[in-house]
N, CA, C and O atoms as CSV, one atom per row, in Angstrom:
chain,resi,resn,atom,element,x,y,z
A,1,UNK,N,N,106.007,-106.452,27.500
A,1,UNK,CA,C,107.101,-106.242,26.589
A,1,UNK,C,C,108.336,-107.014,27.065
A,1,UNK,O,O,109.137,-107.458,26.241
A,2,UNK,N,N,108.488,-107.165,28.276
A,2,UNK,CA,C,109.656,-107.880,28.851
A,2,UNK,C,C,109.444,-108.912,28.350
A,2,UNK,O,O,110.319,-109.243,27.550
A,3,UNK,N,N,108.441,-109.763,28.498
A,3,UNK,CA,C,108.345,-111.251,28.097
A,3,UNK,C,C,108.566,-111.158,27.139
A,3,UNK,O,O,109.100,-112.229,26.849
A,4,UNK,N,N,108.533,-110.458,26.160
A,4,UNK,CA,C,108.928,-110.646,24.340
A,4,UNK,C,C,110.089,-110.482,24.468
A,4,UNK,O,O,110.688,-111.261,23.725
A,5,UNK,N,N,110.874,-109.743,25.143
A,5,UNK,CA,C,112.631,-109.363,25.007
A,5,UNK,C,C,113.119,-110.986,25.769
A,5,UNK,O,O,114.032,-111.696,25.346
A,6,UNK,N,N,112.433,-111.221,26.695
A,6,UNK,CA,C,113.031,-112.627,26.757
A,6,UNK,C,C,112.957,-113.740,26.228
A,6,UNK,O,O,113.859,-114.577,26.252
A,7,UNK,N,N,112.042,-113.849,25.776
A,7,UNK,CA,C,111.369,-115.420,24.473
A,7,UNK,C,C,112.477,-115.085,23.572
A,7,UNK,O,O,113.392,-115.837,23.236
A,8,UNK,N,N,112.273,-113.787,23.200
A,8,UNK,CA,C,113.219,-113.541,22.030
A,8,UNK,C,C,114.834,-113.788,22.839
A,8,UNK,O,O,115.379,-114.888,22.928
A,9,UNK,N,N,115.161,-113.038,23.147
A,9,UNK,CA,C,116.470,-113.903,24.143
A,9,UNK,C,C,116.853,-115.330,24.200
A,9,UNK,O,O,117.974,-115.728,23.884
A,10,UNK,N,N,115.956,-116.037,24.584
A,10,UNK,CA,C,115.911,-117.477,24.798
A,10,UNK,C,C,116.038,-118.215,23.390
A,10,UNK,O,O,116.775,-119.196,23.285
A,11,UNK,N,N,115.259,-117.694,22.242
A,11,UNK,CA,C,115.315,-118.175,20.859
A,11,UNK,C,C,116.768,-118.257,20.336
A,11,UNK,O,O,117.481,-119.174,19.928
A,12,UNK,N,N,116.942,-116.703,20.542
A,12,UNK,CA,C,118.250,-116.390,20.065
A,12,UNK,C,C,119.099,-117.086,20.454
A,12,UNK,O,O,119.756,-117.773,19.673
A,13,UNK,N,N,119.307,-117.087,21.790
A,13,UNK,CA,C,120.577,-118.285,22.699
A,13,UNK,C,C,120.447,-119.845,21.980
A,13,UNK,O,O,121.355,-120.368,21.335
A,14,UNK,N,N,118.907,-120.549,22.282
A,14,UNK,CA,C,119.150,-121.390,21.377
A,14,UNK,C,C,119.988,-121.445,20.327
A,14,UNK,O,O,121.054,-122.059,20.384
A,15,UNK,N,N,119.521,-120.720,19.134
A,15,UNK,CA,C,119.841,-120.582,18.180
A,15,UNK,C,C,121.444,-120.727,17.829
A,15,UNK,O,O,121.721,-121.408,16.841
A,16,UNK,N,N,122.256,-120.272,18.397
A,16,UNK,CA,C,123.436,-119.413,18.856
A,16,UNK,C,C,124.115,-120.909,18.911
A,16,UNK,O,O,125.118,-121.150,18.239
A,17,UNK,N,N,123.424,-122.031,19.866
A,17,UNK,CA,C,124.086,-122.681,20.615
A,17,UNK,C,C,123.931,-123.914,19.821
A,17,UNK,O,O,124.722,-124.854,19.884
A,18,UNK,N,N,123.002,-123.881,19.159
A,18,UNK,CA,C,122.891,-124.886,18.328
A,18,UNK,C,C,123.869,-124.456,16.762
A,18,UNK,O,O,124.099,-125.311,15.905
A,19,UNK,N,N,124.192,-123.455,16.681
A,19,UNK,CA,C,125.126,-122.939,15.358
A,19,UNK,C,C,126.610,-123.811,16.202
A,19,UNK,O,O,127.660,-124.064,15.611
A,20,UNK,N,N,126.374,-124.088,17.432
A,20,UNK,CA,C,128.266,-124.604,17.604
A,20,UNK,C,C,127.981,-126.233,18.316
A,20,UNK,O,O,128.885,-127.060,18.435
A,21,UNK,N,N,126.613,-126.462,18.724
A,21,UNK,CA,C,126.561,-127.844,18.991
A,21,UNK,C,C,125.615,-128.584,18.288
A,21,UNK,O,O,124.719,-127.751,18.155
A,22,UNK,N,N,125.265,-129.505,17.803
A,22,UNK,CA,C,124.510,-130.703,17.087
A,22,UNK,C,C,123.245,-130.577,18.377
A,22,UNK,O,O,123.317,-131.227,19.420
A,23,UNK,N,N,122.592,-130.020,18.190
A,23,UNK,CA,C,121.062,-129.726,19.072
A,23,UNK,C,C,120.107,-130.495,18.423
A,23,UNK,O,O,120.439,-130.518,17.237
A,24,UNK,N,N,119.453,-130.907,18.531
A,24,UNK,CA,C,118.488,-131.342,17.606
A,24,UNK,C,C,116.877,-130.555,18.294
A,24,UNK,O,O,116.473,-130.374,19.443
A,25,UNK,N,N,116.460,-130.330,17.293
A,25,UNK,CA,C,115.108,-129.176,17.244
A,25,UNK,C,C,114.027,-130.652,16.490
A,25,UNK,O,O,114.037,-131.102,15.345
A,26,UNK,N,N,113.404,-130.959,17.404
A,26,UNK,CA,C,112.622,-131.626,17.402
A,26,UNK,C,C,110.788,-131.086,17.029
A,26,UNK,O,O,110.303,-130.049,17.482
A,27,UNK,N,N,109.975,-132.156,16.055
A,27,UNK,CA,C,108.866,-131.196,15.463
A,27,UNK,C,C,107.866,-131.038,16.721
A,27,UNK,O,O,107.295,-129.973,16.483
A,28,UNK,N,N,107.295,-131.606,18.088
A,28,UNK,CA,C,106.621,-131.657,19.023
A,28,UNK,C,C,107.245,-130.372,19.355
A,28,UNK,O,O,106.530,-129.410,19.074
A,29,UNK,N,N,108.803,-129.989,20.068
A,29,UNK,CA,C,109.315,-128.977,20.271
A,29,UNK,C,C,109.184,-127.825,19.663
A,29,UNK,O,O,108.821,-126.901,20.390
A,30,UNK,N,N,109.448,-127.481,18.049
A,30,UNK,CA,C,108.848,-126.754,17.232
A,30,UNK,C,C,107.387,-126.248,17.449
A,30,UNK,O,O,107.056,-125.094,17.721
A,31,UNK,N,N,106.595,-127.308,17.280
A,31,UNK,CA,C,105.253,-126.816,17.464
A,31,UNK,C,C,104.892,-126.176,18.478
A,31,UNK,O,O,104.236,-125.151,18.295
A,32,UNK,N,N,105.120,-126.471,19.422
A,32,UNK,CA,C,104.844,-126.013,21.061
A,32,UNK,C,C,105.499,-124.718,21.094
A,32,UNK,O,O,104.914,-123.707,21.483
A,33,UNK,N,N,106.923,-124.733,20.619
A,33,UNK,CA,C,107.159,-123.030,20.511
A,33,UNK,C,C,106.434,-121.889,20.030
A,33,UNK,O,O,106.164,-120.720,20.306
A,34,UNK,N,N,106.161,-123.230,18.766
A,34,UNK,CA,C,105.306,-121.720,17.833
A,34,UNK,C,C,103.944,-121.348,18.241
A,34,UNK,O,O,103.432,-120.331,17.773
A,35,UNK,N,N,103.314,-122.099,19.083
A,35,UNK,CA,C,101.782,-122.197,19.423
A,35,UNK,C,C,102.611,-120.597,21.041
A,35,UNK,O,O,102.154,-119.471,21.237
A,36,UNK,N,N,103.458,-121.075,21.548
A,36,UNK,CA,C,104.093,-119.993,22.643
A,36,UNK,C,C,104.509,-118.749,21.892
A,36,UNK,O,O,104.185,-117.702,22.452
A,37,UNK,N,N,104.931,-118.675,21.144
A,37,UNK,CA,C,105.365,-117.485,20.536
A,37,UNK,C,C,104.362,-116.700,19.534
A,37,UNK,O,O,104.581,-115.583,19.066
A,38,UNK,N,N,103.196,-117.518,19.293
A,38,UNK,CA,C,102.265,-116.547,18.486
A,38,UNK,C,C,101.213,-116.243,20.146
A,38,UNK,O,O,100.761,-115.117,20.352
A,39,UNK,N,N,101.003,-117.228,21.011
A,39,UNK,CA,C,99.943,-116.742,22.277
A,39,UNK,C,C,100.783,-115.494,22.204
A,39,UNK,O,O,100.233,-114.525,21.681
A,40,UNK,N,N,102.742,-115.256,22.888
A,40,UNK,CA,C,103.254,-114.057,23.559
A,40,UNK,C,C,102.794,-112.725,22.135
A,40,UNK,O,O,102.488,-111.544,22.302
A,41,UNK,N,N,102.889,-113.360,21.064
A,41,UNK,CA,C,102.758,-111.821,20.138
A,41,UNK,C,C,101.713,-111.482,20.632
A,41,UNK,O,O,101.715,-110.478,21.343
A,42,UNK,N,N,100.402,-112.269,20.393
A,42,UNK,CA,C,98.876,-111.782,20.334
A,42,UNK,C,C,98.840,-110.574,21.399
A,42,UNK,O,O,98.539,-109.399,21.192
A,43,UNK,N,N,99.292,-111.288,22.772
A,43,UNK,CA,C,99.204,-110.488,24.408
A,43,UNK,C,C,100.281,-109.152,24.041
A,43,UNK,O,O,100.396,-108.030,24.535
A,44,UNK,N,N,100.756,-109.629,23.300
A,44,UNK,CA,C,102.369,-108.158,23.390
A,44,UNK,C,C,101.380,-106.792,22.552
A,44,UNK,O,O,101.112,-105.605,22.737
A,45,UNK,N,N,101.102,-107.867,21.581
A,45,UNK,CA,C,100.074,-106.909,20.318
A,45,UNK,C,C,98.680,-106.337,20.645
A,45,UNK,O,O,97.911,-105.737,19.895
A,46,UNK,N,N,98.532,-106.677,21.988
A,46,UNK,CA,C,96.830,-106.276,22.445
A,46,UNK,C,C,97.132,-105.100,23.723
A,46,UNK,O,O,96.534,-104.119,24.167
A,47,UNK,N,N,98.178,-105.687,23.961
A,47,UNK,CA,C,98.737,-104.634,25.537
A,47,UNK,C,C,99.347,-103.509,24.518
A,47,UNK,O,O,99.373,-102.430,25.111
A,48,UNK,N,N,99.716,-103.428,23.531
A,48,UNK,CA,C,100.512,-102.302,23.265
A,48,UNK,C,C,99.067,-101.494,22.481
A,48,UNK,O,O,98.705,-100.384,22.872
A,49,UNK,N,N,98.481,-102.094,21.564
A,49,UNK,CA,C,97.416,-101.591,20.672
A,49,UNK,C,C,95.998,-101.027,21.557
A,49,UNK,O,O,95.263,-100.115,21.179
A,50,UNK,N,N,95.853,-101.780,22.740
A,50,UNK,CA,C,94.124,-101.385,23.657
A,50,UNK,C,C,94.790,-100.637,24.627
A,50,UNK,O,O,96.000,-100.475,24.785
A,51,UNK,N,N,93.932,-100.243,25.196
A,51,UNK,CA,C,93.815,-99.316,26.241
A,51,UNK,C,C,93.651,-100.548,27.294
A,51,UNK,O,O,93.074,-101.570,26.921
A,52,UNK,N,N,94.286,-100.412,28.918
A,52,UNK,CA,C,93.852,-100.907,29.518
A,52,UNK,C,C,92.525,-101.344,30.385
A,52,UNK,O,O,92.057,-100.475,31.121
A,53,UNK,N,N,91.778,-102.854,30.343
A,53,UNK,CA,C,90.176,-102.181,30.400
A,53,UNK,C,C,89.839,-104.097,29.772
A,53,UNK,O,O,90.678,-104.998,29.762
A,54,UNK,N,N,88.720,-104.168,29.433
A,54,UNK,CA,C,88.000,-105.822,29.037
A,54,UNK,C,C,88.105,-105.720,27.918
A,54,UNK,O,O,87.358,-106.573,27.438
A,55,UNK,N,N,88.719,-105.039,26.935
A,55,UNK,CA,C,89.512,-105.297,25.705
A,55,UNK,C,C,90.793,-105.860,25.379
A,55,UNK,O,O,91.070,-106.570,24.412
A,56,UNK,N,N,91.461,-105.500,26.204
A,56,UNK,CA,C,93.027,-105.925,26.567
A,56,UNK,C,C,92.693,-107.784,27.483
A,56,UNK,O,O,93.287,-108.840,27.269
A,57,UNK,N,N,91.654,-107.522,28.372
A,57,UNK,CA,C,91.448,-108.436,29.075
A,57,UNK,C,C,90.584,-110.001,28.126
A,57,UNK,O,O,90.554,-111.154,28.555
A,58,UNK,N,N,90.062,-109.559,26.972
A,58,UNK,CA,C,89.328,-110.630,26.617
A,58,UNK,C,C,90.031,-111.222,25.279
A,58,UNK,O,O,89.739,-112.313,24.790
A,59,UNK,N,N,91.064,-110.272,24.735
A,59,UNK,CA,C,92.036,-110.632,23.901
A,59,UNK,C,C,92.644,-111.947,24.300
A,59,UNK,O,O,92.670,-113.065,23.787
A,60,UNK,N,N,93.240,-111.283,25.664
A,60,UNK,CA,C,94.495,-112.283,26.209
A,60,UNK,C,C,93.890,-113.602,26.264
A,60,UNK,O,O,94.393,-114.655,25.872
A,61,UNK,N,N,92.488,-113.380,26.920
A,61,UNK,CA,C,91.712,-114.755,27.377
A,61,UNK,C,C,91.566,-115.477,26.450
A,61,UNK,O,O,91.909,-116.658,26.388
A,62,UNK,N,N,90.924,-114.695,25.449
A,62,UNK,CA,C,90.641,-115.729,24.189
A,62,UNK,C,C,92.117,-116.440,23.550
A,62,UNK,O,O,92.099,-117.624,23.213
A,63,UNK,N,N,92.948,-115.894,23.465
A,63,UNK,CA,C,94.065,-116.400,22.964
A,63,UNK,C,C,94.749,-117.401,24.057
A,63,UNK,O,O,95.519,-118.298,23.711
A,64,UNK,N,N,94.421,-117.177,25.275
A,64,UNK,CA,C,95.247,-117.904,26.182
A,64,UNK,C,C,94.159,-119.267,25.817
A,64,UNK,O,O,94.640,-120.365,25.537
A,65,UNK,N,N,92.845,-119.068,25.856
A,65,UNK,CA,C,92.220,-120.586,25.487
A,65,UNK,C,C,92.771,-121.073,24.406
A,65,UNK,O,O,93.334,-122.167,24.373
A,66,UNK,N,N,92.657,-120.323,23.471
A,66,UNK,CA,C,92.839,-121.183,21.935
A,66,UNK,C,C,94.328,-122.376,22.147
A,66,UNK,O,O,94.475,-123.571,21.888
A,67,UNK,N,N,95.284,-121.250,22.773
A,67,UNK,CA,C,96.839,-121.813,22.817
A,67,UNK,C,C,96.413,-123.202,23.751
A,67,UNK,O,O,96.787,-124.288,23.306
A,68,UNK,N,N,95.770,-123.181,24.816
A,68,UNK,CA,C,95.550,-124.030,25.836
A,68,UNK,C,C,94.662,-125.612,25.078
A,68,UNK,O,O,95.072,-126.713,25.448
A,69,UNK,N,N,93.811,-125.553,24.335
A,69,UNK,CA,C,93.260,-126.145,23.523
A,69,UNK,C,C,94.250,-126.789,22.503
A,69,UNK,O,O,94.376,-127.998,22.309
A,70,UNK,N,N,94.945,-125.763,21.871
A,70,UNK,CA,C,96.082,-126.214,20.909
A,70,UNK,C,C,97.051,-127.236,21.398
A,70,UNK,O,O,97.608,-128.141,20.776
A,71,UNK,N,N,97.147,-126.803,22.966
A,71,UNK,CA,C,98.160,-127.632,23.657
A,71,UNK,C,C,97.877,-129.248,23.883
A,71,UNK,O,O,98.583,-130.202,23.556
A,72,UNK,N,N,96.384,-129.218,24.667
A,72,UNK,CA,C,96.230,-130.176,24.359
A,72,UNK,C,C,95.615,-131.281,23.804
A,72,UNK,O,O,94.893,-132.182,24.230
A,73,UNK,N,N,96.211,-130.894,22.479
A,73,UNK,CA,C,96.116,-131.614,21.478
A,73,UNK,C,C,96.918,-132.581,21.846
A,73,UNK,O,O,96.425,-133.701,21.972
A,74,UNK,N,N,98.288,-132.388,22.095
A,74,UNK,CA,C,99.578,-132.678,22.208
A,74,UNK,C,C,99.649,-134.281,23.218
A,74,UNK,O,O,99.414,-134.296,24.426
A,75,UNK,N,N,99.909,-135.151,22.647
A,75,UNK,CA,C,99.564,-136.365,23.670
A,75,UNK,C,C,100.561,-136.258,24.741
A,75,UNK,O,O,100.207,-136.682,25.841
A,76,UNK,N,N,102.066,-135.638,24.594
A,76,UNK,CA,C,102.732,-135.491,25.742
A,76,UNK,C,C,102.145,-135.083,26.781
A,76,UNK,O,O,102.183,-135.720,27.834
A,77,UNK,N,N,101.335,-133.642,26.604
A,77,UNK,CA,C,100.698,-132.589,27.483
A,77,UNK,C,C,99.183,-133.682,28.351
A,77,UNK,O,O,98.932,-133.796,29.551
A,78,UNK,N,N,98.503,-134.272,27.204
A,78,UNK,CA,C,97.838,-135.311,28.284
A,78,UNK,C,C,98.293,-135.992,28.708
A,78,UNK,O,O,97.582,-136.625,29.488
A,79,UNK,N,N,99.518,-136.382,28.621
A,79,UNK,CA,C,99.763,-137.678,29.528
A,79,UNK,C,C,100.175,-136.911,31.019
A,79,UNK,O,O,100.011,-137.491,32.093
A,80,UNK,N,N,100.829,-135.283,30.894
A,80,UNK,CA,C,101.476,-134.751,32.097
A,80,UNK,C,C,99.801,-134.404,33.004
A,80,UNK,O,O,99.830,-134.964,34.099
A,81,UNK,N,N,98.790,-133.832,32.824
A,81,UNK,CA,C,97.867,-133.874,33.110
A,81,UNK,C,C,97.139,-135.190,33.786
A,81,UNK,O,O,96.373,-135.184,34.750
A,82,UNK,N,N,97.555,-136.231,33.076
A,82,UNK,CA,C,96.657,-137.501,33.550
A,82,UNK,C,C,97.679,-138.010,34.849
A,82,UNK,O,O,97.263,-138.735,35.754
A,83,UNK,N,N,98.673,-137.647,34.793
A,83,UNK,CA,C,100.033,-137.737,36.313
A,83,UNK,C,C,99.301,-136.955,37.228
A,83,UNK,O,O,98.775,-137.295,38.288
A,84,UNK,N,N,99.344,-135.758,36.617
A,84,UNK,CA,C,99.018,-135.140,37.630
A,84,UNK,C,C,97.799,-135.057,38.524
A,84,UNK,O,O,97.682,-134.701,39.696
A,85,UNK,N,N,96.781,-135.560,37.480
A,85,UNK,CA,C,95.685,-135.933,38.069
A,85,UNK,C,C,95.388,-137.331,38.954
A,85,UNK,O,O,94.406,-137.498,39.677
A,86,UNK,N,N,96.253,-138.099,38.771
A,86,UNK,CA,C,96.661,-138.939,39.368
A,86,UNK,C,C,97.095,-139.020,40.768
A,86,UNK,O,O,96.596,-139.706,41.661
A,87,UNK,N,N,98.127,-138.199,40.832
A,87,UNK,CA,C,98.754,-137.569,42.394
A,87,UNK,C,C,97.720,-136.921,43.084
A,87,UNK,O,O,97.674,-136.920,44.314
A,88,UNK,N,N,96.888,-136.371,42.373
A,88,UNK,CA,C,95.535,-135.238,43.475
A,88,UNK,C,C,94.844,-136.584,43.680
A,88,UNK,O,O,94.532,-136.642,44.869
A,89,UNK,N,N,94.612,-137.269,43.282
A,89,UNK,CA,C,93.910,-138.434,43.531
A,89,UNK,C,C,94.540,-138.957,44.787
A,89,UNK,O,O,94.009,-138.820,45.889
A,90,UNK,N,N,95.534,-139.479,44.616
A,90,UNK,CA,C,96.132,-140.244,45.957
A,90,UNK,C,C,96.316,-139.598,46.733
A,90,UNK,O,O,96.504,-140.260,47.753
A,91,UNK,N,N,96.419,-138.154,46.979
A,91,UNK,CA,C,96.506,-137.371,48.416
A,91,UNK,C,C,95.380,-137.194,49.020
A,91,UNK,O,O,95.346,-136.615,50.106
């Protein structure tokens, strides 16, 4: 539940800050939020609705893949991956 009071926090502040400065909300940015903010409902909505136990546990999982998959889609997100895989390489 904390993590929802803070996403939501963080939205809001955005929000707030962009009502008094020229922010620009970019669609890569957009998307990536919304793919973060429906994973945090799913987990908020499974921890509050199941009992604790491999119901609560296979919710999260499945949703944490889907979001993870969704992500990378995202050519930014492979390119940070292919760095990084890069650096394990040279050490």
């Amino acid at each position: 539940m904390a993590y929802g009071v803070a996403t939501s926090a963080a939205i809001a502040t955005y929000l707030t800050c962009r009502a008094h400065f020229p922010l620009k909300f970019e669609g890569r940015t957009a998307t990536a939020l919304l793919g973060a903010l429906l994973l945090l409902a799913t987990v908020m909505i499974a921890a509050n609705m199941l009992n604790f136990g491999w119901g609560r546990l296979l919710v999260t999982a499945a949703a944490s893949a889907i979001w993870l998959v969704w992500s990378l889609t995202d050519e930014g997100a492979r390119e940070m991956l292919a760095k990084l895989k890069r650096r394990r390489a040279a050490q």
